[in-house]
Backbone of each chain as ProteinMPNN parsed JSONL, in Angstrom:
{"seq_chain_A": "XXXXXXXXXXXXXXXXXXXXXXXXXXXXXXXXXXXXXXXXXXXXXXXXXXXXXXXXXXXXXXXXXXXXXXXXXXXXXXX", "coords_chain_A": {"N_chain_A": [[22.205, 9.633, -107.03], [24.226, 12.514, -106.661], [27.316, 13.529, -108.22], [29.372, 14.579, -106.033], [28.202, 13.686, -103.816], [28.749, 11.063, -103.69], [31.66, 10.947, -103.97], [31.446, 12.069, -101.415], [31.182, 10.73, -98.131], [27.82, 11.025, -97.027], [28.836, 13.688, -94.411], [27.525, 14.316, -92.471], [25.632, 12.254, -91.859], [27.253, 10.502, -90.967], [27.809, 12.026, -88.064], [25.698, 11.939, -86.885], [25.097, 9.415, -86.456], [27.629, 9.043, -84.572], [26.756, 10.519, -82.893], [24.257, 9.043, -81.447], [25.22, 6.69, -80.951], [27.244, 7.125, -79.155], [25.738, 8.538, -77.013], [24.424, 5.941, -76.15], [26.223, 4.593, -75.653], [27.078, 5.975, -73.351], [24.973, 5.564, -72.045], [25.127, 2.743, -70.978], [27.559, 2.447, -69.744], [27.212, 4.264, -67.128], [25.403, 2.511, -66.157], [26.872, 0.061, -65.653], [28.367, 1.586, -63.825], [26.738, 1.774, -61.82], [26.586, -0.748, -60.915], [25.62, -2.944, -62.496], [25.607, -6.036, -63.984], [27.554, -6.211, -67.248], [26.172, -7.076, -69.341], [23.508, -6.714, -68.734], [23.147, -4.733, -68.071], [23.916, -3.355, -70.709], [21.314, -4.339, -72.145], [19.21, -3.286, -70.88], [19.821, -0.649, -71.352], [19.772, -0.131, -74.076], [17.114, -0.923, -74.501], [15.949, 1.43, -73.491], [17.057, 3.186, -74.582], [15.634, 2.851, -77.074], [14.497, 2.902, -81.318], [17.223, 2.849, -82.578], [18.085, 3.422, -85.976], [14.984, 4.712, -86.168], [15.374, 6.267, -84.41], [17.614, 7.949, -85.405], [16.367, 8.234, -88.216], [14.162, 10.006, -87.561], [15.339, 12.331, -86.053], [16.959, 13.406, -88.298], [14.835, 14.72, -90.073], [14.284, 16.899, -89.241], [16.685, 18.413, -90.077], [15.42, 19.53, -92.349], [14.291, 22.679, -93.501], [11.877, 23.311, -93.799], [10.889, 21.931, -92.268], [7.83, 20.843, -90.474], [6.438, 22.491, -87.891], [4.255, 21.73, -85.454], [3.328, 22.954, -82.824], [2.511, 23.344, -79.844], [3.29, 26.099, -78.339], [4.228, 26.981, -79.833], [2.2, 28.07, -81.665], [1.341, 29.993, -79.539], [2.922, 31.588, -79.793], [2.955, 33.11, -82.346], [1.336, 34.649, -81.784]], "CA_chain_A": [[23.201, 10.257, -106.153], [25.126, 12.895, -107.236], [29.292, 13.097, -107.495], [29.517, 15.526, -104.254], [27.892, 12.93, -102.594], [29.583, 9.775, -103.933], [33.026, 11.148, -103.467], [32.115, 12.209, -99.349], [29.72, 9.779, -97.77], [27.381, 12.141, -95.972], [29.232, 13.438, -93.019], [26.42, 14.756, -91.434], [24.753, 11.085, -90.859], [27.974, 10.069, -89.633], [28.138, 12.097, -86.857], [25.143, 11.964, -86.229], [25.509, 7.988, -85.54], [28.887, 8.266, -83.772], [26.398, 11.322, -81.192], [23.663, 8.338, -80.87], [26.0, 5.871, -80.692], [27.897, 8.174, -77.648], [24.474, 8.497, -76.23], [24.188, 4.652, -75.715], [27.782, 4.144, -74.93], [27.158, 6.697, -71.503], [24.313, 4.787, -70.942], [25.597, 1.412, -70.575], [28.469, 2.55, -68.405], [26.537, 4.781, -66.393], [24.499, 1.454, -65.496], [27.72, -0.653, -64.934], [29.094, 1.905, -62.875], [25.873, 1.733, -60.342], [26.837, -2.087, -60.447], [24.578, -3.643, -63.293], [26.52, -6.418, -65.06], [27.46, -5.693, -68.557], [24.498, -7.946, -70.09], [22.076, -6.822, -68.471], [23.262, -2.961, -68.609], [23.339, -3.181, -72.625], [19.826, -4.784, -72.459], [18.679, -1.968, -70.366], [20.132, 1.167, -72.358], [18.921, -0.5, -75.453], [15.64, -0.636, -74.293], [15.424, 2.528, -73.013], [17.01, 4.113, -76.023], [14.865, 2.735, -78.53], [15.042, 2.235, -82.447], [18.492, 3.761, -83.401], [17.433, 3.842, -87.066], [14.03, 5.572, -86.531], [15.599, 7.984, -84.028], [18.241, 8.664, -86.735], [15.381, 8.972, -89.068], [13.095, 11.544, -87.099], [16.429, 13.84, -86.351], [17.713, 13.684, -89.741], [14.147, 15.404, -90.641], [14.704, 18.277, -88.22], [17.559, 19.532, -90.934], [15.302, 20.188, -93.134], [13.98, 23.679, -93.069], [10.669, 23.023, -94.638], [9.925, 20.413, -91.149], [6.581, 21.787, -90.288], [6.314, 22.453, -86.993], [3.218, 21.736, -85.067], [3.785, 22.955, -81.558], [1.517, 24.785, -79.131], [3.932, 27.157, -77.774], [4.833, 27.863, -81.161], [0.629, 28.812, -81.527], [1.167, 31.28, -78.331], [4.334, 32.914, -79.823], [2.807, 33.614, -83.271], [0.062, 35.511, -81.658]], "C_chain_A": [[24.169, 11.095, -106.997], [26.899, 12.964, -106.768], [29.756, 13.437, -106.607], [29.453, 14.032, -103.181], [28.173, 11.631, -102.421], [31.248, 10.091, -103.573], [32.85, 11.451, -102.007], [30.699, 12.002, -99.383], [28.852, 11.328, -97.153], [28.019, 12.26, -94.529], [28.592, 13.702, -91.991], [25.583, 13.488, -90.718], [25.638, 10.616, -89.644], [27.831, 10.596, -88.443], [27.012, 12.031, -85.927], [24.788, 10.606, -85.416], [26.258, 7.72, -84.776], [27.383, 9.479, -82.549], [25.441, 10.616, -80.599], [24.071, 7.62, -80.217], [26.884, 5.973, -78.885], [26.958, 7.855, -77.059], [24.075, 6.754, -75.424], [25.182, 4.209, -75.345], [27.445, 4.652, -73.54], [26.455, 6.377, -71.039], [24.794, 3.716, -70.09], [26.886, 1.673, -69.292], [28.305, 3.296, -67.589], [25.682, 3.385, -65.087], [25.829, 0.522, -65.084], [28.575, -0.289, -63.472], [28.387, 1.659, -61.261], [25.691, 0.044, -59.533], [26.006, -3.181, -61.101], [25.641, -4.712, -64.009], [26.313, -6.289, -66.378], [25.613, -5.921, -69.645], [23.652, -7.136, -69.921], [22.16, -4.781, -68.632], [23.026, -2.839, -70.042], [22.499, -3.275, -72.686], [19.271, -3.718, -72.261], [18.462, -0.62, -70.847], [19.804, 0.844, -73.396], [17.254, -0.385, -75.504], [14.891, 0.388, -73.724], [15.684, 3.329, -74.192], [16.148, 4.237, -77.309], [15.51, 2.118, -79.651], [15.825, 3.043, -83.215], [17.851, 4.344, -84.427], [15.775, 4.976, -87.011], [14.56, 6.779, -85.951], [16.408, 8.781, -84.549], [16.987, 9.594, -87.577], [14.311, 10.737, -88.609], [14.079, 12.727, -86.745], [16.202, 13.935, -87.685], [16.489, 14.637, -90.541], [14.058, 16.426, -89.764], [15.729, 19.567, -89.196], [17.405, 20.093, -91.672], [14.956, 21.52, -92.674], [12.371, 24.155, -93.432], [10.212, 21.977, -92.97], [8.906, 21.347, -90.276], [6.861, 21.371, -88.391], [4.957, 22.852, -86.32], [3.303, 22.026, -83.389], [2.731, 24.104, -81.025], [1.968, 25.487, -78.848], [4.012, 27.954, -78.526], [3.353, 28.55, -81.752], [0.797, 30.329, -80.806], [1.912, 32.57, -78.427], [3.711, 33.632, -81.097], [1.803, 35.02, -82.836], [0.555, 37.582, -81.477]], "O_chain_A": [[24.842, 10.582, -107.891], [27.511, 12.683, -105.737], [30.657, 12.754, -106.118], [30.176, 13.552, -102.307], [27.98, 11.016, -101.372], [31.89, 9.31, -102.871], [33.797, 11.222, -101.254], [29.702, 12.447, -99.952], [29.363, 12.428, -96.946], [27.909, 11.407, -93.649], [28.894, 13.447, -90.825], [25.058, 13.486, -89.605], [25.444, 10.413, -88.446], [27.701, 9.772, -87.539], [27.068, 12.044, -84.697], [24.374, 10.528, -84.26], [26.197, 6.672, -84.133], [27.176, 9.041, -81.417], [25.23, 10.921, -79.425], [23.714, 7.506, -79.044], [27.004, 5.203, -77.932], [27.066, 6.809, -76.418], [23.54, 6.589, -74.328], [25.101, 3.258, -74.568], [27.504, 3.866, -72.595], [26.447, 6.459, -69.811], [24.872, 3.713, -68.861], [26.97, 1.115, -68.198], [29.304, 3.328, -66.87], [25.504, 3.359, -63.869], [25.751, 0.207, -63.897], [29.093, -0.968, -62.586], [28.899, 1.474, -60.156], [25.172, -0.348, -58.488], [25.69, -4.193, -60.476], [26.56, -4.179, -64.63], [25.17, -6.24, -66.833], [24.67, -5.342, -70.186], [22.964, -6.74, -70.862], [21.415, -3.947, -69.146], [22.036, -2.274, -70.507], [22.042, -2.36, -73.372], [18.801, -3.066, -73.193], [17.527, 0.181, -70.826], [19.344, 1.828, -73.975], [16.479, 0.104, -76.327], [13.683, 0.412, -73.485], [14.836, 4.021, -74.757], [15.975, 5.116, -78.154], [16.442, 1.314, -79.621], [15.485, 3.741, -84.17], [17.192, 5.377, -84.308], [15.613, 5.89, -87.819], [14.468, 7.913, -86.421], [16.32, 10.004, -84.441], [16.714, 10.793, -87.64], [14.012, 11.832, -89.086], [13.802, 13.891, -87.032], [15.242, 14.554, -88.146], [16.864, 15.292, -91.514], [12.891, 16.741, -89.994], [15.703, 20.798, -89.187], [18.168, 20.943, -92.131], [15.225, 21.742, -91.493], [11.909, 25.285, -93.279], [9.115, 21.427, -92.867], [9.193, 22.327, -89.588], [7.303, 20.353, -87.86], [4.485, 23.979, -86.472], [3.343, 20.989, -82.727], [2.319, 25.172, -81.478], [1.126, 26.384, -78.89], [3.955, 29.178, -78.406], [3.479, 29.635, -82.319], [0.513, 31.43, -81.277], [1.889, 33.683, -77.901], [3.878, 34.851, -81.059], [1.643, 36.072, -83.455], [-0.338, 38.422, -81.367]]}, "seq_chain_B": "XXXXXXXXXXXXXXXXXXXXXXXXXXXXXXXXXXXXXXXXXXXXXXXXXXXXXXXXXXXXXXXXXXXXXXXXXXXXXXXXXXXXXXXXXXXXXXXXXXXXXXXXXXXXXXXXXXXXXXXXXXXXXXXXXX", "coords_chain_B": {"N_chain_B": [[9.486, 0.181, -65.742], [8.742, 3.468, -64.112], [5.227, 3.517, -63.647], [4.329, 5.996, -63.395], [5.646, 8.548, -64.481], [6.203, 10.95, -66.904], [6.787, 9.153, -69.902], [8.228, 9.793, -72.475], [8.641, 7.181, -74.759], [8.903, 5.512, -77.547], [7.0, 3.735, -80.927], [7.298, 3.215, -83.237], [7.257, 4.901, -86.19], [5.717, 7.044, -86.972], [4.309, 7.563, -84.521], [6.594, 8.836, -83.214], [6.835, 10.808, -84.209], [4.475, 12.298, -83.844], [4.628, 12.047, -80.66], [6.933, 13.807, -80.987], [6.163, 16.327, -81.383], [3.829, 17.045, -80.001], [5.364, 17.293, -77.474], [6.798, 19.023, -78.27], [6.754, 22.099, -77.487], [6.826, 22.243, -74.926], [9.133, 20.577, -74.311], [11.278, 21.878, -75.555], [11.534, 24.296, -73.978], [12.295, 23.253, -71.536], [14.668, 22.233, -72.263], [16.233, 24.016, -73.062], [16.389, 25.45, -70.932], [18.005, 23.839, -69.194], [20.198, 23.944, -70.204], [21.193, 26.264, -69.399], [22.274, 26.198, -67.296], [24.906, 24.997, -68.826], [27.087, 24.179, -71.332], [26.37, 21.083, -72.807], [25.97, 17.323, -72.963], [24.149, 15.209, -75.315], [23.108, 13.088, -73.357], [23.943, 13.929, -70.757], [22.142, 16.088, -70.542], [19.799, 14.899, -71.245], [19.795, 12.841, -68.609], [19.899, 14.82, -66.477], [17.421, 16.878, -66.812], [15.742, 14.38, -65.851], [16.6, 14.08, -63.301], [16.707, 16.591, -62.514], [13.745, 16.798, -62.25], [13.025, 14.998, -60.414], [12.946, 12.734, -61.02], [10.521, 12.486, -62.569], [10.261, 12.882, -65.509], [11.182, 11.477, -68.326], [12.762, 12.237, -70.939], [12.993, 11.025, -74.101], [15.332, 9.201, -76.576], [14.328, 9.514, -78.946], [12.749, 11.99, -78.724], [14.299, 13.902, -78.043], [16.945, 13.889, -79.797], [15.595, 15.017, -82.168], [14.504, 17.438, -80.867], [17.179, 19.127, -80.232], [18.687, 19.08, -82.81], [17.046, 20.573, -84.505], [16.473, 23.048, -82.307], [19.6, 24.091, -83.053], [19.042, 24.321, -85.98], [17.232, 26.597, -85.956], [18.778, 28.238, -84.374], [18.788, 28.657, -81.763], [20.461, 27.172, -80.288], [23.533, 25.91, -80.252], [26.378, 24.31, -81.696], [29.265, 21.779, -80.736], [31.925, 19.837, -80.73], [33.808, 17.686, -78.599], [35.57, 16.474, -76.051], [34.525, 14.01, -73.215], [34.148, 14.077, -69.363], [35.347, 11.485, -69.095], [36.986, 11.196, -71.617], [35.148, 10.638, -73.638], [34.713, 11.578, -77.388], [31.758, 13.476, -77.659], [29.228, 15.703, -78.54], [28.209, 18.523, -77.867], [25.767, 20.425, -76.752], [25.129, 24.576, -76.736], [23.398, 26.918, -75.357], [22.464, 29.796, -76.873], [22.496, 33.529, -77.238], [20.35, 34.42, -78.525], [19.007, 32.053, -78.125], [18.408, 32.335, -75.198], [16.868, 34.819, -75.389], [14.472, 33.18, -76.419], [13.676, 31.746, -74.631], [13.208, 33.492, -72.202], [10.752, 34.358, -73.193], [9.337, 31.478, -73.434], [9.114, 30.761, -71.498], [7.725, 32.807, -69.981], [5.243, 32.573, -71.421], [4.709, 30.368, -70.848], [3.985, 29.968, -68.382], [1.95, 31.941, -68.206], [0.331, 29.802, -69.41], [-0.286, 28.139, -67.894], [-1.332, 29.381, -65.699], [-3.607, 29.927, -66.859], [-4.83, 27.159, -66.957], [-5.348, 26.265, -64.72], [-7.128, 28.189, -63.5], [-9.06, 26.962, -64.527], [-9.272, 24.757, -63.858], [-9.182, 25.162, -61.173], [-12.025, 26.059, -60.455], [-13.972, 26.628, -58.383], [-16.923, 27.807, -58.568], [-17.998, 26.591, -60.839], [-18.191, 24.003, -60.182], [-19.301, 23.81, -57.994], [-22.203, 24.096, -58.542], [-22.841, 21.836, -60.897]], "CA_chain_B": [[9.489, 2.072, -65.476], [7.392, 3.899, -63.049], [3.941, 4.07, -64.35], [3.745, 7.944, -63.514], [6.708, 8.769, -65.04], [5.871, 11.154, -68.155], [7.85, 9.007, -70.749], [7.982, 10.064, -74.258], [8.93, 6.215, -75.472], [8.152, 5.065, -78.821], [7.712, 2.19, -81.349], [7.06, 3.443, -84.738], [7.892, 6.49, -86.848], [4.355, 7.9, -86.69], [4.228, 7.61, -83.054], [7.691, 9.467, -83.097], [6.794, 12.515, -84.819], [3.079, 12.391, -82.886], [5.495, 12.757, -79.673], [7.466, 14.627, -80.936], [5.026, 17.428, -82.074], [3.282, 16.855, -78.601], [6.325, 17.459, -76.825], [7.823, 20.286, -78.798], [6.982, 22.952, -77.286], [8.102, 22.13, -73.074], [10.653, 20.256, -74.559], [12.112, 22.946, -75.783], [11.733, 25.264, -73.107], [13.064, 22.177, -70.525], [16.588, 21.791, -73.057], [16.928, 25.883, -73.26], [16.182, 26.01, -69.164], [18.801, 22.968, -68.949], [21.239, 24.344, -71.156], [21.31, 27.634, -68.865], [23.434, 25.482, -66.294], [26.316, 25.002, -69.353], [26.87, 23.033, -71.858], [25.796, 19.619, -72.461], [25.478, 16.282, -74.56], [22.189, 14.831, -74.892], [22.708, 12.141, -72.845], [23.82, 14.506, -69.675], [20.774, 16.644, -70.669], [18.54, 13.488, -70.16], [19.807, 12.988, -66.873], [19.771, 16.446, -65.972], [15.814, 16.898, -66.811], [14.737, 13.31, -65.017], [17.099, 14.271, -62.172], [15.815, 17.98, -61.894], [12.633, 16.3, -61.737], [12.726, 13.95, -58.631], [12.704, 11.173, -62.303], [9.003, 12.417, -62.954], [10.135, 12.796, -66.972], [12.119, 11.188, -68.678], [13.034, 12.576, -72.437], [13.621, 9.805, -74.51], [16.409, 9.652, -77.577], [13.715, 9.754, -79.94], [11.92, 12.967, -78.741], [15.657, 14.696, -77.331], [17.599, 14.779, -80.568], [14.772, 16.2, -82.863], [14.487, 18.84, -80.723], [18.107, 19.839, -80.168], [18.795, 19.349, -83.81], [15.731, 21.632, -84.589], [16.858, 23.786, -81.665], [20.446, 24.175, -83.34], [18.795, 24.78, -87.034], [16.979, 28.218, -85.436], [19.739, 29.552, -84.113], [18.445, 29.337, -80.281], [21.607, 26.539, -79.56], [24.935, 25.846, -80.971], [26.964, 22.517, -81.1], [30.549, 21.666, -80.62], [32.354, 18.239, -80.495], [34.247, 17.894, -77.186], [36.085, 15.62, -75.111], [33.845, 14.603, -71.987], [35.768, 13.904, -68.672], [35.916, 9.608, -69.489], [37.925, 11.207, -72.762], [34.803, 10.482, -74.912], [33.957, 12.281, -78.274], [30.662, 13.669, -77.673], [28.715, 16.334, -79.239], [28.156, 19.76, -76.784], [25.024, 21.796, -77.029], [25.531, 25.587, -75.751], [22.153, 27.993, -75.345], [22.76, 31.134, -78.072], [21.935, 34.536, -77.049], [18.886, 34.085, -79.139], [18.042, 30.973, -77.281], [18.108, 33.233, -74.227], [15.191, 35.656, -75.029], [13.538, 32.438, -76.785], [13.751, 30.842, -73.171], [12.652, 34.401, -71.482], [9.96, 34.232, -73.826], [8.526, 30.549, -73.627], [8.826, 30.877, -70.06], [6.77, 33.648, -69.69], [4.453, 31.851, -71.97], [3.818, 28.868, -70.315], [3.056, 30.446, -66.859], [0.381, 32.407, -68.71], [-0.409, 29.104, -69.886], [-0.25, 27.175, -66.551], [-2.23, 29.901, -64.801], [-5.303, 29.464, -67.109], [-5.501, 25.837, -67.159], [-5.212, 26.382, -62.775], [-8.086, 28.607, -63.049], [-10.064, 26.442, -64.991], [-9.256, 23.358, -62.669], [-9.804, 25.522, -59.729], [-12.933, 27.067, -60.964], [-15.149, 26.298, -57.327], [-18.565, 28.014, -58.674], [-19.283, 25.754, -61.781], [-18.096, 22.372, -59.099], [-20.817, 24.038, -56.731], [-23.575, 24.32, -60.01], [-23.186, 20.818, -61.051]], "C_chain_B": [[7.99, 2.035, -65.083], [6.369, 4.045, -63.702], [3.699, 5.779, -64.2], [4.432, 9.117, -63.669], [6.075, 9.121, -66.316], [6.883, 10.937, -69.389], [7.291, 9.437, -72.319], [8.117, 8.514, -75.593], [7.7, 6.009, -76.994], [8.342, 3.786, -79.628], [7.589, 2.079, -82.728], [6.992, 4.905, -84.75], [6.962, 7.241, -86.41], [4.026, 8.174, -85.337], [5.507, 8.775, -82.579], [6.845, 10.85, -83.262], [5.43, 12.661, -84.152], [3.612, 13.45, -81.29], [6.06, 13.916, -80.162], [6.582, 16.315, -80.963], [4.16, 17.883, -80.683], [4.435, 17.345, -77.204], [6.754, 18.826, -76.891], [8.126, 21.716, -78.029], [7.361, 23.277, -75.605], [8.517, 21.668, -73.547], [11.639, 21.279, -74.615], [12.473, 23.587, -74.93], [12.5, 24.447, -72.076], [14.608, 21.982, -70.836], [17.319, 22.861, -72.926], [17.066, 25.905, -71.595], [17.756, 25.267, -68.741], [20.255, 23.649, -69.068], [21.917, 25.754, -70.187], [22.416, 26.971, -67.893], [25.014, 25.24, -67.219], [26.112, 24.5, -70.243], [26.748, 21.77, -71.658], [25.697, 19.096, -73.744], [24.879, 15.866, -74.199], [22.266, 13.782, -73.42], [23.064, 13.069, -71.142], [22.733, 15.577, -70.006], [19.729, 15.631, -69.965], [18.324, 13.136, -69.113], [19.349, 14.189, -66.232], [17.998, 16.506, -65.754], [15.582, 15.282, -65.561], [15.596, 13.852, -63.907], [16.529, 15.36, -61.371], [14.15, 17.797, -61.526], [12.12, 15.355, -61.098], [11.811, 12.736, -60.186], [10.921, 11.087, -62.721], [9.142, 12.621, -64.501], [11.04, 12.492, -67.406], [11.856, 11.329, -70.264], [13.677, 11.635, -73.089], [14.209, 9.943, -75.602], [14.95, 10.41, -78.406], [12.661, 11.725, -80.09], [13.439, 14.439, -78.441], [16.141, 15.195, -78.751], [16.716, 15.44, -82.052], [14.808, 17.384, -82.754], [15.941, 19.395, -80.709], [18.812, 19.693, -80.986], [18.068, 20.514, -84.655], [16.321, 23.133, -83.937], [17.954, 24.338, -82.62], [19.748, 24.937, -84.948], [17.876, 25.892, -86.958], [17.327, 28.816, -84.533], [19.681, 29.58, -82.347], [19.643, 28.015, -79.273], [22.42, 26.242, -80.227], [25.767, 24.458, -80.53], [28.365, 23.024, -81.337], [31.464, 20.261, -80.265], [33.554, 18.321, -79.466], [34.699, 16.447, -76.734], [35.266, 15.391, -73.612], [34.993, 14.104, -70.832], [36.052, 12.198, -68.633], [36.442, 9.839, -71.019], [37.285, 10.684, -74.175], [34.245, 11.448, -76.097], [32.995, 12.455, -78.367], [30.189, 15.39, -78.169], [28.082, 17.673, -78.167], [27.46, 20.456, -77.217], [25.42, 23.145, -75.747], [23.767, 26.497, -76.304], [23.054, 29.26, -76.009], [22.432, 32.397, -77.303], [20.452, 34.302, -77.185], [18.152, 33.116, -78.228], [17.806, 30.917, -76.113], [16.826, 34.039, -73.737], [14.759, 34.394, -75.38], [13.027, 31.838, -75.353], [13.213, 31.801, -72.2], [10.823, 34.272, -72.278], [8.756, 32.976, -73.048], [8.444, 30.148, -72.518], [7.731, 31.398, -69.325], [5.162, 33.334, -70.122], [3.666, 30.611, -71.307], [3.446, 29.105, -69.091], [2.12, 31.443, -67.21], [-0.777, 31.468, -68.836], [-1.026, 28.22, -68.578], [-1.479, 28.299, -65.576], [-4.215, 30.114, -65.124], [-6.196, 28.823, -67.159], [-5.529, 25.942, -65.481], [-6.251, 26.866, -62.743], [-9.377, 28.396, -63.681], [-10.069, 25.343, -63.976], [-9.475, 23.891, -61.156], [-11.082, 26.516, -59.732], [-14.378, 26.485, -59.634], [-16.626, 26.88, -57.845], [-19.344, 26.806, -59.71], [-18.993, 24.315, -60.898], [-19.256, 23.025, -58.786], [-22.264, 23.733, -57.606], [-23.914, 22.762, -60.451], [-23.447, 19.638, -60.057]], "O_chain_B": [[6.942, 1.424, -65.292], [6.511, 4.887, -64.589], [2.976, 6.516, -64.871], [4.162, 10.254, -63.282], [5.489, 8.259, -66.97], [7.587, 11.815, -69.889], [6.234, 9.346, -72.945], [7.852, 8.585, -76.793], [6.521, 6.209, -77.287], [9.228, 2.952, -79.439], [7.742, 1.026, -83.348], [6.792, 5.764, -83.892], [7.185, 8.082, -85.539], [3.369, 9.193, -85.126], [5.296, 9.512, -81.616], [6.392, 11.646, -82.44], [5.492, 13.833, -83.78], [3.354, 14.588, -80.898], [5.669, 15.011, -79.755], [6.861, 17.241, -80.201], [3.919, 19.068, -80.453], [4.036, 17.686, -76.09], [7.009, 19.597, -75.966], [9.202, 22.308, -77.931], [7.981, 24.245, -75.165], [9.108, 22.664, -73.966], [12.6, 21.464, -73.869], [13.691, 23.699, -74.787], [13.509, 25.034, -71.683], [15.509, 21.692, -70.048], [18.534, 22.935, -72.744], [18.04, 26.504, -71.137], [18.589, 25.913, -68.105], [21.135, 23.801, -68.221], [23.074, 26.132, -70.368], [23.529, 27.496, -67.918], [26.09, 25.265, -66.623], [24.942, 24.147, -70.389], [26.948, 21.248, -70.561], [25.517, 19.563, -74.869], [24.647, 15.81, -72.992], [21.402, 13.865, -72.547], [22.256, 12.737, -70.274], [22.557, 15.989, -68.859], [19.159, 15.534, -68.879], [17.24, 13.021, -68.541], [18.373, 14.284, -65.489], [17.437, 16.217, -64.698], [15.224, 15.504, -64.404], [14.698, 14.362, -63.237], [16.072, 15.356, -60.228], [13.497, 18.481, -60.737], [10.969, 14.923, -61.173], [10.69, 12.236, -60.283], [10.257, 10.101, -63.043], [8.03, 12.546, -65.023], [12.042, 13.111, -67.048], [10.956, 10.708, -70.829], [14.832, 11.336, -72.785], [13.8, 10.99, -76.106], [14.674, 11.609, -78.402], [12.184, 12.336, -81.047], [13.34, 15.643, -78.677], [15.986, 16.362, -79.111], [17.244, 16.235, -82.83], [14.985, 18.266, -83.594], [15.933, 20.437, -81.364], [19.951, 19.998, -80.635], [18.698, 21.257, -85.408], [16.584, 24.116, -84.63], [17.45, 25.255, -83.268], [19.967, 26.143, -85.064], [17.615, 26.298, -88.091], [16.721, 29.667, -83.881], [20.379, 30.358, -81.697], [19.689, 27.922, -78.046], [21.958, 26.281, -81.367], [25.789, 23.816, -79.479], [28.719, 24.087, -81.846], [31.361, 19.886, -79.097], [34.318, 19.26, -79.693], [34.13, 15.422, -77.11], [35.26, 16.337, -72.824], [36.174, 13.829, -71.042], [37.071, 11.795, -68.072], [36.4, 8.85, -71.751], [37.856, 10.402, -75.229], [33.281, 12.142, -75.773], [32.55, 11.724, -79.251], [31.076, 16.236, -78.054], [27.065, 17.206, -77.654], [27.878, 21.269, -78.042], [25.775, 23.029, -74.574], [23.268, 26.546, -77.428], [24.183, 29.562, -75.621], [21.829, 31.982, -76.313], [19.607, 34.072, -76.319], [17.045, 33.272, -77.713], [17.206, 29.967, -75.61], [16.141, 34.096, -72.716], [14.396, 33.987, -74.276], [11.846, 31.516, -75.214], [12.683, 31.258, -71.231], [9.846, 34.085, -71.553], [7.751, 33.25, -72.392], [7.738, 29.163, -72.305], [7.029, 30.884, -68.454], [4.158, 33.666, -69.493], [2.521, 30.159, -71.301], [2.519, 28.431, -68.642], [1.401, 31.802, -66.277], [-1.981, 31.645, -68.655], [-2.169, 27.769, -68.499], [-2.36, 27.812, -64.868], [-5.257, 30.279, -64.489], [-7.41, 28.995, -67.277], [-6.236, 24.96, -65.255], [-6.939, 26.257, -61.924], [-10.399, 29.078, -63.607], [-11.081, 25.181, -63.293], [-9.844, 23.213, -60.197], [-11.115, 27.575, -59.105], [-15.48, 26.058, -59.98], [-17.57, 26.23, -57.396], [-20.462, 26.295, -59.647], [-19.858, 23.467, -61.114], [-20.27, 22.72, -59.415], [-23.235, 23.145, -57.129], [-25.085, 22.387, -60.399], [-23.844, 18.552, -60.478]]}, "name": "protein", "num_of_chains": 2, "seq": "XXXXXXXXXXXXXXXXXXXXXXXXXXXXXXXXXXXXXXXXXXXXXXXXXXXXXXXXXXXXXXXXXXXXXXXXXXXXXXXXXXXXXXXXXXXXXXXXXXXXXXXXXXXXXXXXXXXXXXXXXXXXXXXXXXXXXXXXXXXXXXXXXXXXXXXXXXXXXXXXXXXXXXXXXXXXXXXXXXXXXXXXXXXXXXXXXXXXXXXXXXXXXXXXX"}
């Protein structure tokens, strides 16, 4: 690790945990508001959201600029 | 969840980026189409798409912020950190100029594409032949 990056954590993961983090917060009270109790709302938006960490992981490779993109549309446009 | 509900869920990395890659290219065009209504944070995006679609797809985290991180790193959407109206800090994609024609574009594209796979699935002479 270099000193850049020891003196300022990455701020780019952070935010990108507080915009998942958001993302699962508006679930859960989205579901309390339609009358789910808490429990069972957290359970719910958890299990619909998935695995934080991987879906961190598979953004966080989006920033590179090198992330190959395999997309059919992206086939139809080159043409 | 509905069985005929096109979910993108996942349960490992490789499965992620499979979706994702599989997805990429209506995703995209579904976030840019979305996005045309205003801004948005993912999670009113998500709604937005299963809602606009009488809940026939639902975009799941794992396949959502790839793309509108992706999206954002070529230019065709723009972020902004925002207050929503329950006063929370959330993260605001806006459609670019760019991500305007890209969206005139991959529009035009996929009803080229939609009208060839239609006239292969409605192709009555080779049904009659076999």
């Amino acid at each position: 690790m270099n000193w850049w990056k020891r003196l300022f954590p990455d701020r780019r993961k952070q935010l990108l945990d507080e915009e998942l983090q958001g993302h699962l917060r508006m679930a859960i009270e989205d579901r309390i508001a339609q009358g789910q109790p808490r429990d069972e709302a957290h359970a719910s938006a958890m299990k619909e959201f998935g695995n934080l960490a991987l879906v961190e992981d598979v953004t966080r490779e989006q920033w590179d600029w090198r992330a190959a993109s395999v997309d059919p549309m992206e086939a139809l446009r080159s043409e | 969840m509905d069985g005929r509900r096109l979910s993108t869920a996942m349960n490992s990395k490789a499965t992620y980026r499979n979706r994702v890659e599989l997805l990429q290219g209506t995703l995209d065009m579904l976030i840019l189409q979305s996005l045309q209504w205003g801004p948005q944070h993912g999670y009113a995006l998500s709604q937005a798409i299963r809602l606009k679609s009488s809940d026939a797809l639902q975009v799941e985290t794992g396949s959502l912020y790839p793309a509108l991180h992706r999206l954002e790193r070529q230019g065709w959407v723009s972020s902004e950190w925002r207050l929503t109206e329950s006063k929370q800090r959330a993260r605001f994609y806006a459609i670019t100029p760019a991500g305007k024609v890209q969206l005139a574009d991959d529009h035009s594209r996929w009803r080229q594409m939609v009208e060839a796979i239609d006239a292969i699935m409605q192709d009555k002479s080779s049904e009659a032949q076999s």
